[in-house]
C-alpha angles and dihedrals in degrees: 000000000000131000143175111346102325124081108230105230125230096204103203116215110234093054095060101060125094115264086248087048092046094047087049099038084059094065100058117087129019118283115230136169135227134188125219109305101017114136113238098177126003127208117259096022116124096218103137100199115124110222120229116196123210104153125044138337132294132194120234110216133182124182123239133202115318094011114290118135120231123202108250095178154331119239137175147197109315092031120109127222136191091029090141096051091047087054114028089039092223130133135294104282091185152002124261113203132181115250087194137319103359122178112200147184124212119204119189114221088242084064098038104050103045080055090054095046091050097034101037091163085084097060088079093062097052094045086052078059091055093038096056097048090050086055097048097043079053094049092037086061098043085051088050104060094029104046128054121239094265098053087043086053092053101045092052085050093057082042088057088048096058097046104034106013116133116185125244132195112283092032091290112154114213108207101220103213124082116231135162136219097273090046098058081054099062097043082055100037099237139102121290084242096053095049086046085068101048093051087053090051093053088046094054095045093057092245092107144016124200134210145147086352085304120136123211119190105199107171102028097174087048094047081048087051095055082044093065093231114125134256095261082058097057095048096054095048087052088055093050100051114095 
């Protein structure tokens, strides 16, 4: 997430290696690839492998009581997935689906663990992995009980720009991840209803615009300003968008 006037980094894995680590680090696992809706890990399951992403995007889900699945997080190609599982050997704490065309390699712990021990500069950057979630599950919480539904929403929309944001035609910025009603909820906390408000509020503003579980950010200072970030913020995140 992103707050006052710094941006909060997600550092992804694969970018922070050395170009000799890198090059080793691809030939560990077995590459495969998935289509939208295909299930790369499920909850529960005791499959030790760590994910590493270098095409396309995939959704991370966990049930709740009763069953429902709440979005946990968003990642794209160079992020890595199911690292826990792979080191502590415990269960599945989630569900990692692709969100289209993902390309994917699977390394088995046996594989993993004997890399980190003879290449421990990578350490750093998995631990940069740990360390930012552990930063955004702290500001998400902070976010939670201090903002109001309306100004989360925003902020994980200018989030979704930086990270997915493709650029149209007008200025407009096309989020490139496809997510419904229920799933904006869970990424702000909050009821699919409520969210259902809030994105009829910043449509009818002008800031946003909504089809086909397509997102459309139209006024993205404007939509930074209702976030409460500052200006500097929302330029950078202009510059960063493709």
């Amino acid at each position: 997430m992103m707050h006052g006037s710094n941006m909060e980094g997600r550092p992804q894995f694969l970018n922070a290696l050395t170009d000799e680590a890198r090059a080793a680090f691809a030939r560990l696992g077995v590459r495969r690839h998935f289509a939208v809706g295909d299930v790369l890990i499920n909850e529960g399951d005791h499959t030790q492998d760590m994910v590493v992403l270098y095409k396309g995007v995939v959704k991370v889900t966990a049930r709740l009581d009763g069953g429902r699945a709440a979005l946990m997080d968003i990642k794209i190609a160079g992020d890595v997935v199911g690292e826990v599982a792979a080191l502590d050997r415990g269960p599945r704490s989630a569900t990692v689906t692709a969100c289209g065309d993902v390309t994917a390699a699977f390394i088995p712990a046996c594989a993993l663990v004997p890399f980190l021990h003879a290449n421990p500069e990578t350490m750093v950057p998995l631990m940069g992995v740990f360390c930012s979630r552990l930063r955004r599950s702290d500001r998400w919480r902070l976010e939670f009980a201090g903002y109001p539904v309306l100004v989360r929403l925003a902020r994980v929309l200018v989030e979704l720009v930086v990270s997915y944001g493709r650029k149209e035609r007008n200025g407009v910025v096309r989020i490139d991840v496809n997510l419904s009603q229920p799933e904006f909820a869970a990424l702000t906390g909050s009821t699919t209803n409520t969210v259902h408000k809030a994105l009829a509020r910043l449509r009818r503003d002008g800031l946003i615009s909504t089809g086909e579980r397509r997102t459309f950010v139209r006024d993205l200072p404007r939509l930074s300003q209702v976030a409460r970030l500052s200006a500097s913020v929302a330029e950078e995140s202009s510059h960063r968008t493709a």
